[in-house]
DRENPA-3360 file (N, C-alpha, C; in nm, 2 decimals, always signed):
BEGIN
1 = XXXXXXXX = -3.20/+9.09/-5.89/-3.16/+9.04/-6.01/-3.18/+8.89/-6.02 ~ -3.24/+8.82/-6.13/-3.31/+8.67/-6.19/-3.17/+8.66/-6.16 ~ -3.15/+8.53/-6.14/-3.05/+8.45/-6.19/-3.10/+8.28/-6.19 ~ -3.02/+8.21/-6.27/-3.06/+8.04/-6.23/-2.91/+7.97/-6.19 ~ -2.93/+7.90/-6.06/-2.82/+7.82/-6.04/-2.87/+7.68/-6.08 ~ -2.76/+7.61/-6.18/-2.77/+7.45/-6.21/-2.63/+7.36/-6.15 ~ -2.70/+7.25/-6.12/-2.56/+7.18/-6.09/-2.59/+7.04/-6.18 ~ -2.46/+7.01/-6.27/-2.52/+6.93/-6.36/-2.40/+6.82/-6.36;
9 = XXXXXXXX = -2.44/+6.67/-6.36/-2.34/+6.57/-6.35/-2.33/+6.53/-6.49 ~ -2.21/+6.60/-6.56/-2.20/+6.48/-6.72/-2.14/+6.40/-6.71 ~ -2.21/+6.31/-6.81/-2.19/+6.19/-6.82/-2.03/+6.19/-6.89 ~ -1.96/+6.06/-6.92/-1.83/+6.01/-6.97/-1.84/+6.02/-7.08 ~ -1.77/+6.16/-7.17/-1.81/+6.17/-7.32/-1.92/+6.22/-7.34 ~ -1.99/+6.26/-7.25/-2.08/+6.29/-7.23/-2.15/+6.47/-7.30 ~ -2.24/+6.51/-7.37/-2.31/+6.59/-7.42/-2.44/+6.66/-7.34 ~ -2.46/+6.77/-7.32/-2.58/+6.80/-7.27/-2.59/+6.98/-7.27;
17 = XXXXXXXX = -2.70/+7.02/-7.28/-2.75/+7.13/-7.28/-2.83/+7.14/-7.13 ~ -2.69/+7.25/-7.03/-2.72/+7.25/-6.90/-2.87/+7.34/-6.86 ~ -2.92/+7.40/-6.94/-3.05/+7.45/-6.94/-3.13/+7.42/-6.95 ~ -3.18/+7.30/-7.03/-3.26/+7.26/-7.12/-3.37/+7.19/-6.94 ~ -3.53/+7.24/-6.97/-3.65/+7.18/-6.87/-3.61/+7.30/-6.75 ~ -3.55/+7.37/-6.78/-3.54/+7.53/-6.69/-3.62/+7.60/-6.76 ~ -3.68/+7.70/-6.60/-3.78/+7.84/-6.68/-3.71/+7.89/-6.77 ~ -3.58/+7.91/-6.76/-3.47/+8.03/-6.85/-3.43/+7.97/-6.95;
25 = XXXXXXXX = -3.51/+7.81/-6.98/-3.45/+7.79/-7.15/-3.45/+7.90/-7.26 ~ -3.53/+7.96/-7.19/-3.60/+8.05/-7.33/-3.65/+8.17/-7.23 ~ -3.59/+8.29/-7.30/-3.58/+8.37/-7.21/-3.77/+8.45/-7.22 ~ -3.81/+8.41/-7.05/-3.96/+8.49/-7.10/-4.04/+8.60/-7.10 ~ -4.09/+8.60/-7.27/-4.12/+8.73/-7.29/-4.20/+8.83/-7.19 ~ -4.24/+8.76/-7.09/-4.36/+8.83/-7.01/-4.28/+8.92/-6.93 ~ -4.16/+8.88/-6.84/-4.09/+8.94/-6.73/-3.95/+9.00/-6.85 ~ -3.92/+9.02/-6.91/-3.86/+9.09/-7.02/-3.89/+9.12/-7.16;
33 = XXXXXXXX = -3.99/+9.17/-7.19/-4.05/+9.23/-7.29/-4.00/+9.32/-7.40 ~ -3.87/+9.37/-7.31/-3.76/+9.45/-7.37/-3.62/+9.33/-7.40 ~ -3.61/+9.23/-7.34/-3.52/+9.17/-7.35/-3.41/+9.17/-7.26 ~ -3.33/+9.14/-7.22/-3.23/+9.11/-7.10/-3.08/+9.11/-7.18 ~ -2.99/+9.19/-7.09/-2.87/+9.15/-7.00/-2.81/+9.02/-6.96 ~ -2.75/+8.91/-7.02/-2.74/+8.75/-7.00/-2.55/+8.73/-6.96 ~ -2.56/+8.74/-6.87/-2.42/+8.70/-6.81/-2.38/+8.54/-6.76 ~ -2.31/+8.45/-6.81/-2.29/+8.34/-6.80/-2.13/+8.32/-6.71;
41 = XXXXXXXX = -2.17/+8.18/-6.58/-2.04/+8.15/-6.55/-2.06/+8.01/-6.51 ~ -1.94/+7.94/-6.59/-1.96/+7.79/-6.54/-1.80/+7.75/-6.47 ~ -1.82/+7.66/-6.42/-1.69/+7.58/-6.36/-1.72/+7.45/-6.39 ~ -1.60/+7.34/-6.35/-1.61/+7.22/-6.36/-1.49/+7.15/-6.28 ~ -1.49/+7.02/-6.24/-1.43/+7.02/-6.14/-1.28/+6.92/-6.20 ~ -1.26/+6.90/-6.33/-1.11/+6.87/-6.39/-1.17/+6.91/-6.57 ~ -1.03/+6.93/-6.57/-1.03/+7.00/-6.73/-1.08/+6.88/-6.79 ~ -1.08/+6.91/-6.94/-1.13/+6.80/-7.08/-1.31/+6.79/-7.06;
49 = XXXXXXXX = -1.36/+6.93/-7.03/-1.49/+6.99/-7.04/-1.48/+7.13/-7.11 ~ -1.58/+7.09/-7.26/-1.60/+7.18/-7.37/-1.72/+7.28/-7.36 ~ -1.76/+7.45/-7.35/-1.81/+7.46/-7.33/-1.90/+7.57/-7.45 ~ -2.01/+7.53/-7.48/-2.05/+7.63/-7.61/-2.16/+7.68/-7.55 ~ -2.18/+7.82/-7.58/-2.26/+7.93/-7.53/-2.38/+8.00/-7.65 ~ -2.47/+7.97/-7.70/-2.53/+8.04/-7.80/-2.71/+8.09/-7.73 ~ -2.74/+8.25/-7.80/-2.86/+8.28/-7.73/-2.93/+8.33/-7.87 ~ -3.05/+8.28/-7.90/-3.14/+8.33/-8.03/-3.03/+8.25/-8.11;
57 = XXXXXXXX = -3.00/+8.31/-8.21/-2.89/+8.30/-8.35/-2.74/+8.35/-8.33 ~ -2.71/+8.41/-8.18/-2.58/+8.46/-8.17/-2.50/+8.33/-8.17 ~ -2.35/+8.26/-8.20/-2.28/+8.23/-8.14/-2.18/+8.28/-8.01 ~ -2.24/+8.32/-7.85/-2.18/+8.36/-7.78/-1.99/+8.30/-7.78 ~ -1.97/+8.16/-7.74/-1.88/+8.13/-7.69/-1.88/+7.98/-7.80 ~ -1.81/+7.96/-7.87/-1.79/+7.81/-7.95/-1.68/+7.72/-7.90 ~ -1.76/+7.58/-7.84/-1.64/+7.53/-7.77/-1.49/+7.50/-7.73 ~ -1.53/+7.59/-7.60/-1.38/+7.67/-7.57/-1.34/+7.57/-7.38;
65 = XXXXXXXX = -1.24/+7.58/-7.36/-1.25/+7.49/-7.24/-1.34/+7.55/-7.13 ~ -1.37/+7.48/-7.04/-1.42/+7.58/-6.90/-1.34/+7.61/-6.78 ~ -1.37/+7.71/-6.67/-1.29/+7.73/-6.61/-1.32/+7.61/-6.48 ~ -1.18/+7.61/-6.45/-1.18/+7.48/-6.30/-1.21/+7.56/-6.16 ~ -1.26/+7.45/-6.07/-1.35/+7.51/-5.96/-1.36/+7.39/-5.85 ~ -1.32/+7.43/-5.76/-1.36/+7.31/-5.67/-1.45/+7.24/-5.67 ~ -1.51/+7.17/-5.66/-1.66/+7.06/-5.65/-1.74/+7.08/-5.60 ~ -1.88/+7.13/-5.64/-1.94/+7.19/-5.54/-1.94/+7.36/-5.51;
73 = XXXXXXXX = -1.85/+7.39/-5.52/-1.88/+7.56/-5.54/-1.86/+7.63/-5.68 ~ -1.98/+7.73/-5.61/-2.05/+7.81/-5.74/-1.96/+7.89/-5.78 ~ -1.92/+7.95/-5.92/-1.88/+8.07/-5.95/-1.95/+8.18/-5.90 ~ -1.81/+8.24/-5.83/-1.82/+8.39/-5.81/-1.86/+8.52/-5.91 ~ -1.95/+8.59/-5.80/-1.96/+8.69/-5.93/-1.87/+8.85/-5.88 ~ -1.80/+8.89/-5.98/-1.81/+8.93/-6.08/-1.70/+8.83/-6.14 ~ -1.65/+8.79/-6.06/-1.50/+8.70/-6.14/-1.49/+8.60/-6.20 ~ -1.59/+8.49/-6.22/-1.61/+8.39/-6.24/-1.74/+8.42/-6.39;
81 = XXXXXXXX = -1.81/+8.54/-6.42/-1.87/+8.57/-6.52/-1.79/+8.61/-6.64 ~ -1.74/+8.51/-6.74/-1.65/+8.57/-6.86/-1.77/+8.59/-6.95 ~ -1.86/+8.54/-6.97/-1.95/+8.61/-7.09/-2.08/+8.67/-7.13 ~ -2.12/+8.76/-7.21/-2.23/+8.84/-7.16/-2.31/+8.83/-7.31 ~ -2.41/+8.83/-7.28/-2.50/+8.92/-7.43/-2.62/+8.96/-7.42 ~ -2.68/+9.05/-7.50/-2.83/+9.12/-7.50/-2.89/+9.02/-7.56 ~ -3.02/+8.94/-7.46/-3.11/+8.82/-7.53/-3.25/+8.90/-7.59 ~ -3.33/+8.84/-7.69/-3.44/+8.91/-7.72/-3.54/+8.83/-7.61;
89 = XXXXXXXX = -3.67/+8.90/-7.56/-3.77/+8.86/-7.53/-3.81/+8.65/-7.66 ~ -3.79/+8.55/-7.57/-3.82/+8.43/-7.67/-3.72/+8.38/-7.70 ~ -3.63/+8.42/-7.70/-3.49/+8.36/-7.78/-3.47/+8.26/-7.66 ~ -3.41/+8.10/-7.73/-3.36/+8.05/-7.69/-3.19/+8.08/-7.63 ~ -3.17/+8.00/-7.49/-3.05/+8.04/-7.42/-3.01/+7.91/-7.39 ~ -2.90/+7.87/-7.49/-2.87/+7.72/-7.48/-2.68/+7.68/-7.44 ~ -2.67/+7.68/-7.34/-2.53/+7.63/-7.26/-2.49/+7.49/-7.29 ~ -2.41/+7.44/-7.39/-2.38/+7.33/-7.41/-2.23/+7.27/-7.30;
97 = XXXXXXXX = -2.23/+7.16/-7.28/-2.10/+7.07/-7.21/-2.11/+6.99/-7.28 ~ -1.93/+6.98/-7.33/-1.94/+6.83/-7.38/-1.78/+6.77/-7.29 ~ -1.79/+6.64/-7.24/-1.68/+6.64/-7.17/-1.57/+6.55/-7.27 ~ -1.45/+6.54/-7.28/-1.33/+6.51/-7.34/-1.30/+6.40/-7.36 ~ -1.29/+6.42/-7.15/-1.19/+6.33/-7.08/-1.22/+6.17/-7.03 ~ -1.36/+6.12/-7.08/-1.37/+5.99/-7.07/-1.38/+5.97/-6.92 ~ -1.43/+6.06/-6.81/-1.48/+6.07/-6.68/-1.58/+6.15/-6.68 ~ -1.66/+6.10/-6.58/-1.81/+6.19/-6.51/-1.76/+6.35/-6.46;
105 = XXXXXXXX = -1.85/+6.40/-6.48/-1.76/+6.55/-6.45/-1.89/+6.58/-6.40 ~ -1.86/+6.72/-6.28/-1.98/+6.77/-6.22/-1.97/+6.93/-6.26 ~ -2.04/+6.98/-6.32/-2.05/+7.14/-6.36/-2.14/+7.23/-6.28 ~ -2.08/+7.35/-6.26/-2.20/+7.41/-6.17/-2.21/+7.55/-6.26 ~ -2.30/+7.58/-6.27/-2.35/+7.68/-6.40/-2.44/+7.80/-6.28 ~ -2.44/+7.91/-6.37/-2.53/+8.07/-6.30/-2.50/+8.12/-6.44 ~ -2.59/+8.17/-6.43/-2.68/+8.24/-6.55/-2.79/+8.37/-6.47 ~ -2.76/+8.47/-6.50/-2.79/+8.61/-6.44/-2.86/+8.72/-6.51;
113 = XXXX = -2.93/+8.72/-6.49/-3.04/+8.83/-6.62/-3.08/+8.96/-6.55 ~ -3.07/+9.06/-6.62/-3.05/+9.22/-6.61/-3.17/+9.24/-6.76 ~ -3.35/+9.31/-6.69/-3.39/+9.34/-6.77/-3.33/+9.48/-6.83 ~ -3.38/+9.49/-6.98/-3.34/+9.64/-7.04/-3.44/+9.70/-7.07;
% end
């Protein structure tokens, strides 16, 4: 099973789309033709990080807090995966962070695809 691991340092107030110059910005049509199974899990390593989840035109997840994690380690699967959706072949898969708290925060993101 695909998956991408990122590990991403935001900036202070900081905004970013943790996928964005990854193969899996955009889910591709060649190796899913039918489209995918998209399971998302992020951590962060102190609260006052916002996290919004949208794939194609869905609103998956609209910024909601993330879950805390030590520094450096990945979310677990199956426990650490709170959200899921069916992507089309093309559709953009776009994971936003925005952080709160007026500190650098480090996020560690997995993203897991199941063709259908």
């Amino acid at each position: 099973m695909p998956q991408i691991t990122v590990r991403t340092s935001l900036a202070a107030n900081g905004q970013q789309n943790l996928l964005v110059g990854t193969q899996y910005e955009y889910l591709p049509p060649r190796l899913y033709p039918r489209g995918a199974f998209v399971e998302f899990a992020t951590k962060t390593d102190a609260t006052g990080v916002l996290r919004t989840v949208q794939t194609g035109s869905d609103v998956v997840e609209e910024e909601s807090p993330m879950a805390l994690g030590t520094i450096n380690v990945m979310p677990i699967y199956p426990d650490d995966f709170t959200l899921n959706d069916l992507v089309g072949p093309g559709e953009r898969i776009n994971v936003k962070a925005r952080d709160t708290s007026g500190a650098i925060r480090t996020i560690m993101t997995i993203v897991r695809f199941t063709a259908l």
